[in-house]
C-alpha positions as CSV (number, residue, x, y, z in Angstrom):
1,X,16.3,23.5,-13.6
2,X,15.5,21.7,-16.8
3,X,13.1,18.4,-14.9
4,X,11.6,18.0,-11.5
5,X,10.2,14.6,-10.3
6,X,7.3,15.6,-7.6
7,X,6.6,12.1,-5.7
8,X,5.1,12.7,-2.7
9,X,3.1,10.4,-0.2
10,X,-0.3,12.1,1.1
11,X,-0.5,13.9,4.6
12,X,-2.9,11.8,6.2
13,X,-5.9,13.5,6.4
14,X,-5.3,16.8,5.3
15,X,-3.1,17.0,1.6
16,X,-3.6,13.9,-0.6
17,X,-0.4,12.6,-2.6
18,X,-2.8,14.0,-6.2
19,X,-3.2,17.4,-4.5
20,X,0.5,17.6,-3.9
21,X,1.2,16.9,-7.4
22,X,-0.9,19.2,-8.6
23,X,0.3,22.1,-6.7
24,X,3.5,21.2,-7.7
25,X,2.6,21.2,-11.5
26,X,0.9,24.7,-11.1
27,X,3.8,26.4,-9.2
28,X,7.4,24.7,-10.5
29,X,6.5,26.5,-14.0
30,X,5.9,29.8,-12.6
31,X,9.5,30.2,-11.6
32,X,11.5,27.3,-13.9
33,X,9.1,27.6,-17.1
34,X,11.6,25.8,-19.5
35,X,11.5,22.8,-16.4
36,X,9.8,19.6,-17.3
37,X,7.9,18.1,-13.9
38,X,6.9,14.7,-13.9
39,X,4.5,14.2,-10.8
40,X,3.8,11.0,-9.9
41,X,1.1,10.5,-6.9
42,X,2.3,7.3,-4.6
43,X,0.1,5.3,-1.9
44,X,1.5,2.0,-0.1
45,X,-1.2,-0.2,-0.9
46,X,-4.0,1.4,1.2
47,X,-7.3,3.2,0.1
48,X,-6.4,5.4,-2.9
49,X,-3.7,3.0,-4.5
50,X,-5.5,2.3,-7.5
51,X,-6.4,6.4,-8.0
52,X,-2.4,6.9,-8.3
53,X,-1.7,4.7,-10.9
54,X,-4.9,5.8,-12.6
55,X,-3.3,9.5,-12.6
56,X,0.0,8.7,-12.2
57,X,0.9,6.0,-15.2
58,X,-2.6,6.8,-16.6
59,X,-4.0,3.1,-16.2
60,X,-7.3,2.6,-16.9
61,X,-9.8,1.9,-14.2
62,X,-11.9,-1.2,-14.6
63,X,-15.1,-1.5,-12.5
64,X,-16.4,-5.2,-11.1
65,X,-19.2,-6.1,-9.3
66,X,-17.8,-8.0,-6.0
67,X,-19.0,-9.4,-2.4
68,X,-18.1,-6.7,0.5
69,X,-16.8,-7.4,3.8
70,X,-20.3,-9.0,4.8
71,X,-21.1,-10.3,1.8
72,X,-23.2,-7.3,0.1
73,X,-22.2,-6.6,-3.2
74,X,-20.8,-3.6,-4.2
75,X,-18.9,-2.1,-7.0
76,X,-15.3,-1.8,-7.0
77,X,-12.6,-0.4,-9.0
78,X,-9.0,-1.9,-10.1
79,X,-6.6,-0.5,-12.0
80,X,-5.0,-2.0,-15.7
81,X,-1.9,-0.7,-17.4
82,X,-1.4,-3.3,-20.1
83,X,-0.8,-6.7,-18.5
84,X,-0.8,-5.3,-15.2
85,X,-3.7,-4.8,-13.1
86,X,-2.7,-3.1,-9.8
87,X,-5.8,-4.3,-7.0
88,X,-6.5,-2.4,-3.9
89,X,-7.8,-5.0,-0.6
90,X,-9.2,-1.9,0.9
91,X,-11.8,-1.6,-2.1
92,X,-13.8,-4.6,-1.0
93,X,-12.6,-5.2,2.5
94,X,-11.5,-2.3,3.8
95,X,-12.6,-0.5,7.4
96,X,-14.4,2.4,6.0
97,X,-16.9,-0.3,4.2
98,X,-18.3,-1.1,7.7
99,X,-18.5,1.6,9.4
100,X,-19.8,0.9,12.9
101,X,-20.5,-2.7,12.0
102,X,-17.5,-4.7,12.8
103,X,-17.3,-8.3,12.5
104,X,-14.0,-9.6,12.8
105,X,-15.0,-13.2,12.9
106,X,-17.5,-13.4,9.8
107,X,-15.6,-10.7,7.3
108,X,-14.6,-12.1,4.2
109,X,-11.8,-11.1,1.2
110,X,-13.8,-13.1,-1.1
111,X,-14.3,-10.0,-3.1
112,X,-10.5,-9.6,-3.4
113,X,-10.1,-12.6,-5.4
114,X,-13.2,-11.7,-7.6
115,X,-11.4,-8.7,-8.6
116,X,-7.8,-10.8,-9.0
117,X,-9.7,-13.0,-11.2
118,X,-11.4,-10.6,-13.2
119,X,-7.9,-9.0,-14.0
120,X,-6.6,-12.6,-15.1
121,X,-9.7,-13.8,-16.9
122,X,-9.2,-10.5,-19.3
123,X,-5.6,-11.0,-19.9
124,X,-3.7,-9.4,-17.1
125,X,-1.1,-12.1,-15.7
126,X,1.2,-9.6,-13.3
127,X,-1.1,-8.2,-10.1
128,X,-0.2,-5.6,-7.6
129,X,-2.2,-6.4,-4.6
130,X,-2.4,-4.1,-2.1
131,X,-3.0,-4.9,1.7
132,X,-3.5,-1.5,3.6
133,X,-6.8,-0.7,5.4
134,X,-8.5,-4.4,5.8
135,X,-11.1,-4.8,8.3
136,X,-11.0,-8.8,7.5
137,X,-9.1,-11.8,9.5
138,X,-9.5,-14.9,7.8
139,X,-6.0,-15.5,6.5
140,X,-6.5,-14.3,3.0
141,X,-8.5,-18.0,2.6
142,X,-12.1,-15.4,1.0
143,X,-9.5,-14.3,-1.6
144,X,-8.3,-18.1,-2.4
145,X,-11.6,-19.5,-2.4
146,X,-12.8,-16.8,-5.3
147,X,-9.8,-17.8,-7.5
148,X,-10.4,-21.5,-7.0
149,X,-8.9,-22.7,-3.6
150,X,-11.3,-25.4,-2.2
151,X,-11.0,-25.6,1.7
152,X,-12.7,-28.9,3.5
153,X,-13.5,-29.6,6.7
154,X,-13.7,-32.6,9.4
155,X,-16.6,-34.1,7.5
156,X,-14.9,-33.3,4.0
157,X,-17.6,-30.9,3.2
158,X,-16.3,-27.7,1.5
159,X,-16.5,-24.0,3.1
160,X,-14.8,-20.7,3.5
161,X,-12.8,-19.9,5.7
162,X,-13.6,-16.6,7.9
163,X,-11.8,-15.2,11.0
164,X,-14.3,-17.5,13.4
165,X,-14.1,-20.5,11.2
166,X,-10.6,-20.9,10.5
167,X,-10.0,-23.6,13.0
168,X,-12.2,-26.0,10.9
169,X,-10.0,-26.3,8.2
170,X,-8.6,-29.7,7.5
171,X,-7.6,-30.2,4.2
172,X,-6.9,-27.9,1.4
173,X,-6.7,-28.5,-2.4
174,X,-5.0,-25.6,-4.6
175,X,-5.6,-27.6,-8.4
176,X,-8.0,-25.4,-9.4
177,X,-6.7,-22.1,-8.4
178,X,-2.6,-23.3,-9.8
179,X,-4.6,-23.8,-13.1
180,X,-6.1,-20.2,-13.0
181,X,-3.0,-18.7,-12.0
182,X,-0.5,-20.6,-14.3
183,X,1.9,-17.8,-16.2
184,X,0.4,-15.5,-13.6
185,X,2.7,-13.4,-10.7
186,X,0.3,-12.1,-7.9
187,X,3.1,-9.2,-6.0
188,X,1.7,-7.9,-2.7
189,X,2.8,-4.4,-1.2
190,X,3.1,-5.1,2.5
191,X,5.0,-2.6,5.0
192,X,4.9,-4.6,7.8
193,X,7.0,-7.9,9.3
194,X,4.2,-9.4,11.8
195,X,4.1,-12.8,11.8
196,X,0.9,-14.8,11.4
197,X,0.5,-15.4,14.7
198,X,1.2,-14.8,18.2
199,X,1.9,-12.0,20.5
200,X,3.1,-10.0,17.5
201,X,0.9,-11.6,14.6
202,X,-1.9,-10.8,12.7
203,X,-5.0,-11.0,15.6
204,X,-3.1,-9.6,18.7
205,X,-1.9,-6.7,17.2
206,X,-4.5,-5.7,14.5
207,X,-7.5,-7.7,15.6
208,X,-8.7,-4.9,18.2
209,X,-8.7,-2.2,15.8
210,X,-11.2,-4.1,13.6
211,X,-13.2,-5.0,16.0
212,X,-11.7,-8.1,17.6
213,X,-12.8,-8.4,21.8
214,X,-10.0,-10.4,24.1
215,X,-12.4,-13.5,23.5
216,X,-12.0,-13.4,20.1
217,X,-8.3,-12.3,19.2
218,X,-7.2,-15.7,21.0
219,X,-10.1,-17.3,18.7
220,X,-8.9,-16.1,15.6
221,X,-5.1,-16.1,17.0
222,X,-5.5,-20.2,17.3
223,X,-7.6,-20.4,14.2
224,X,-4.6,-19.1,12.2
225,X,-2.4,-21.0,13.9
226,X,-4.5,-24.0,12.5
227,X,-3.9,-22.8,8.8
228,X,-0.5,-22.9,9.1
229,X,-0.7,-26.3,10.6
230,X,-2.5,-27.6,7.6
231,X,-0.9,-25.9,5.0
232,X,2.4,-26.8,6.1
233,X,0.9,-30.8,6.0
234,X,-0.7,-30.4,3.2
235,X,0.9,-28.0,1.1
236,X,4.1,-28.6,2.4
237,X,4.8,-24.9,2.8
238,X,6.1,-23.2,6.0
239,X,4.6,-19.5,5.9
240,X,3.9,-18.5,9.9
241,X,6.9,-17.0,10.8
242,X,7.8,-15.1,7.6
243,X,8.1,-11.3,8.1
244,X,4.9,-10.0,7.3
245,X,2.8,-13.3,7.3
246,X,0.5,-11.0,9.5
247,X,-0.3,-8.3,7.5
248,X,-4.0,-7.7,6.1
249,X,-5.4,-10.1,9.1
250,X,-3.2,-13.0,7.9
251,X,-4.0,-12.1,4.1
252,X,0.2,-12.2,3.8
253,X,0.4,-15.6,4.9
254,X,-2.8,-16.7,2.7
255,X,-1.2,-15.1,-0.7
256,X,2.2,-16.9,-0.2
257,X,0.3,-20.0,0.7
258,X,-2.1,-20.7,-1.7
259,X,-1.7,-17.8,-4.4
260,X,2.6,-18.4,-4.6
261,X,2.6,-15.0,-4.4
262,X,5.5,-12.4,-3.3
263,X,5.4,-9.6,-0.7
264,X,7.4,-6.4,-1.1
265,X,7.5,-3.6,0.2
266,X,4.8,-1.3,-0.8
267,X,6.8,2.1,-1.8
268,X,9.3,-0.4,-4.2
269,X,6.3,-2.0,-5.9
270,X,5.0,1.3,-6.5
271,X,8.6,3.0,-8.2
272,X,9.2,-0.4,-10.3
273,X,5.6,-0.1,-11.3
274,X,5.9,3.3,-12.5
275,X,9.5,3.0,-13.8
276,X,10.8,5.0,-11.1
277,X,14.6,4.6,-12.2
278,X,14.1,5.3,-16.0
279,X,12.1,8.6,-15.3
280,X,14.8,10.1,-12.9
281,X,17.7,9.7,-15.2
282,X,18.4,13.6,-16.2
283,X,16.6,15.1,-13.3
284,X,17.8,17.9,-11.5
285,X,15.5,17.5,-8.5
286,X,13.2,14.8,-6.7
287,X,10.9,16.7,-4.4
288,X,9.2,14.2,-1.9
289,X,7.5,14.5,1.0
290,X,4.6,12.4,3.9
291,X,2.9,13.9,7.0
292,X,5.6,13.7,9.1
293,X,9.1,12.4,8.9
294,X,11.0,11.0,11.5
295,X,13.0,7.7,12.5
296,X,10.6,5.6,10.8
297,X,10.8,7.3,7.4
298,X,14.0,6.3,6.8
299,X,12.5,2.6,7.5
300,X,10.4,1.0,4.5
301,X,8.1,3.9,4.1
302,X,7.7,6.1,1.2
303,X,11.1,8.6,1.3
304,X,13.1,5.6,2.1
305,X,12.3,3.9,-0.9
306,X,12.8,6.7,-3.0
307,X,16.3,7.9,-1.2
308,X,17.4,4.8,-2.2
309,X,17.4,5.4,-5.6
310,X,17.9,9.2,-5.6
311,X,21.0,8.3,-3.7
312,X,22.8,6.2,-6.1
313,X,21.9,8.7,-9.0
314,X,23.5,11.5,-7.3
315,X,20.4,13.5,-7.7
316,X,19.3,15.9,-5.1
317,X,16.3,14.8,-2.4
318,X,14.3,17.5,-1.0
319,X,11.8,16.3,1.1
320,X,8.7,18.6,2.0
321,X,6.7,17.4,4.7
322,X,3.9,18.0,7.5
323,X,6.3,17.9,10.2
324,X,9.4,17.3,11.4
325,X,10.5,15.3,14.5
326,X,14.3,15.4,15.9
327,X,14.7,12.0,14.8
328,X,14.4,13.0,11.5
329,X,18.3,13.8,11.4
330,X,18.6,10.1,10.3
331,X,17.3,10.8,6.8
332,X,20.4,13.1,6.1
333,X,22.5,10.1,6.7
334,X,20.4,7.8,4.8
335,X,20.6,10.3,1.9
336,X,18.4,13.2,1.8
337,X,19.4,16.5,0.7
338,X,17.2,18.8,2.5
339,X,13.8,18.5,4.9
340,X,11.2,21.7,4.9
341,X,8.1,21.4,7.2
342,X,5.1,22.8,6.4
343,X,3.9,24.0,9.7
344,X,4.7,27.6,9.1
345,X,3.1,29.1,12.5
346,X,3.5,27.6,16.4
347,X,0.4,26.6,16.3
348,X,-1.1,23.1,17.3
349,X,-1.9,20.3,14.2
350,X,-5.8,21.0,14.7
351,X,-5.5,24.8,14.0
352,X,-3.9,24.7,10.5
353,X,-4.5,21.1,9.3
354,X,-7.4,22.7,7.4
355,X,-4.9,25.3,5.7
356,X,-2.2,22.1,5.1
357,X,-2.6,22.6,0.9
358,X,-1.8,26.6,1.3
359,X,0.9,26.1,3.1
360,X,2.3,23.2,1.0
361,X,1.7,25.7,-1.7
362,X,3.6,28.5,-0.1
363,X,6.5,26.5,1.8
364,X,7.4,24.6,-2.3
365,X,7.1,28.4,-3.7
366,X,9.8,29.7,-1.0
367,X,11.6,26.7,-2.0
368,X,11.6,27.7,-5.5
369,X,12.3,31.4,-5.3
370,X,15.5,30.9,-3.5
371,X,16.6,28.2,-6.0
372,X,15.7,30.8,-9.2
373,X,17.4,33.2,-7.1
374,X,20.6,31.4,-7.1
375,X,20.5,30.4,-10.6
376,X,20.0,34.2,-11.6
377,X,23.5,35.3,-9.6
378,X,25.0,32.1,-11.0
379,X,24.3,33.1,-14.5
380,X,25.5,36.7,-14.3
C-alpha cells in the first residue's frame, strides 16, 4: 500500500474526526512504512468545522471579537486559507453558548455576520458558512443586518430582526450589504431540506430543542412566514419552500435572501474545499468512517459524499465506524467496499463509549495486519 486517505467524521461524543486521524497516522506506518497517509479531519458545518480545516488544509485561525447569542461579546475563531475563510454559525450562536439560558425569541446571528465581514473586509471574497448547532430563529436577518442589510418597520424606523420580532418587518433594503458583498460568494453547508416554515420548517421542528414553548413556535412560525412575504415583495425573491430554507432557525432562507448565497451539502463543501478529488488520484485506500452507519449514511451525510467520489475512481472504501445497523447493507450498493464496527464486546454503548479511541485503534490495526498479511503471500 503505497497512500491511504484517512477521512473520517467524528463519533459523536466519544472519538473526534482529529483523534481518528491521528490514530490513523500513528498505526498505518507501523505495518505499510513506505505508505504515504493523508488524514484529513471532516465536520458538516457544526461545532469543530473551523478546527478541521485548521488541521486538515492547515488554514490559519483568525480570532474576532463578536456579539453572542444575547448580545455579550465574545471571542470567536474563523478559519482563512488564502481567499477563503471557512465560518462556523455555532461559534457565536451556537446551543452550548447558552447553556440553560434559552431564548428563542431574542437570540441573534448578528455575530455571524461580524465574522463574515471581517473575512471580506481583509480580502477573503469565497465563505464557507457553516449552519450546524444554532440556538437562534430569526431567519438569518442578525447575520444580514451586520453585513449591511437595513430592515424597517411599520413606522419606517430601522431594527433587527429576532425570532419574536420577525413579524414587524415591512420593508427591506439590501444596497448596502450588495456593495459589501460585490465579487464575493457566501456557500452554506446545510444537510437538511426543511422548509422555512410550517409543519416541517424551521420553528416546528427545531424550535423546541432551542427552547421554543407551543406559544412561541407558532410565533416565530408566522413571523417567518412574514419574511418570506416581504422579501418576496420587496426583493422579488421566492425562498420559503426551497429545500433547506429551514435550517439554522431560518438562517437558510435569510442567506439566499439577502446574502445571494448558495446552500450545499455540508460533506461536498468540505471535499471541494480540501481538494478531495485531486488528493485521491493514486491512492490505494480511503478509510472512512461516523458513529454509526445505517440507511441514512448513504443519504447526504459524510460517507455518502465521499463514496461518491471513491466510486468513480475505482478506489477501495472501507468504512470504520461506531456501529452498524442492518440497514447499513445499502452502503454496499451505493459503493462501499467494506464496513468494520468498532464495538468489539456485547456490551451496551454506555459501557465502552469511554474506551471508543482504543478500540478504533485496535479494530484499524486488525484491519491492517490482515491487509500486510496478504501482501506478504502475494509477493512470495
Amino acid at each position: 500500500m503505497k497512500k491511504c486517505i484517512v477521512i473520517s467524521d467524528s463519533f459523536k461524543g466519544t472519538v473526534s474526526s482529529l483523534e481518528i486521524c491521528e490514530i490513523a497516522k500513528q498505526s498505518i506506518p507501523r505495518f505499510f512504512p513506505e505508505c504515504e497517509v493523508i488524514a484529513l479531519p471532516v465536520a458538516d458545518g457544526g461545532e469543530g468545522t473551523v478546527e478541521c480545516f485548521v488541521k486538515g488544509i492547515n488554514a490559519e485561525p483568525v480570532t474576532v471579537s463578536a456579539t453572542g447569542p444575547l448580545g455579550a461579546p465574545l471571542d470567536a475563531v474563523y478559519a482563512r486559507h488564502g481567499n477563503q475563510a471557512i465560518v462556523e454559525m455555532a461559534s457565536v450562536a451556537g446551543l452550548p453558548l447558552l447553556h440553560n439560558h434559552l431564548d428563542p425569541m431574542n437570540a441573534t446571528t448578528f455575530g455571524v455576520g461580524q465574522l463574515i465581514r471581517h473575512a471580506i473586509e481583509n480580502g477573503c471574497t469565497e465563505i464557507l458558512l457553516g449552519l450546524g448547532g444554532s440556538c437562534t430563529n430569526d431567519g438569518g436577518c442578525g447575520c444580514a443586518a451586520a453585513l449591511g442589510v437595513k430592515f424597517y418597520d411599520k413606522d419606517n424606523k430601522s431594527f433587527i430582526p429576532t425570532g419574536g420580532t420577525l413579524s414587524n418587518i415591512c420593508k427591506i433594503d439590501c444596497t448596502d450589504a450588495e456593495d459589501l458583498l460585490k465579487g464575493v460568494q457566501i456557500t452554506v453547508m446545510c444537510d437538511v431540506e426543511n422548509p422555512l416554515y410550517g409543519p416541517t420548517g424551521a420553528a416546528y421542528v427545531f424550535g423546541p430543542q432551542k427552547g421554543a414553548d407551543e406559544k412561541m413556535v407558532q410565533e416565530i412560525d408566522a413571523g417567518l412566514r412574514r419574511m418570506a412575504e416581504v422579501v418576496e415583495s420587496e426583493l422579488h425573491k421566492s425562498v420559503a419552500q426551497i429545500p433547506g430554507a429551514g435550517a439554522a432557525g431560518g438562517m437558510g432562507a435569510g442567506c439566499i435572501a439577502f446574502l445571494n448565497a448558495k446552500l450545499k451539502s455540508g460533506i461536498d463543501a468540505v471535499l471541494d474545499m480540501v481538494e478531495f478529488d485531486s488528493r485521491i488520484e493514486g491512492a490505494d485506500l480511503v478509510i472512512t468512517g461516523e458513529g454509526r452507519i445505517d440507511s441514512q449514511s448513504v443519504h447526504g451525510k459524510v460517507i455518502s459524499g465521499i463514496v461518491k467520489r471513491t466510486r468513480v475512481k475505482n478506489i477501495p472504501l472501507m468504512a470504520i465506524v461506531g456501529s452498524i445497523h442492518p440497514s447499513a447493507v445499502e452502503a454496499y450498493d451505493l459503493g462501499v467496499t467494506a464496513m468494520f464496527g468498532i464495538d468489539r464486546e456485547a456490551v451496551s454503548f454506555e459501557k465502552y463509549a469511554d474506551r471508543s479511541a482504543e478500540n478504533y485503534r485496535q479494530t484499524l490495526e486488525d484491519i491492517l495486519r490482515l491487509l500486510k498479511a496478504m501482501k506478504d503471500r502475494w509477493q512470495k
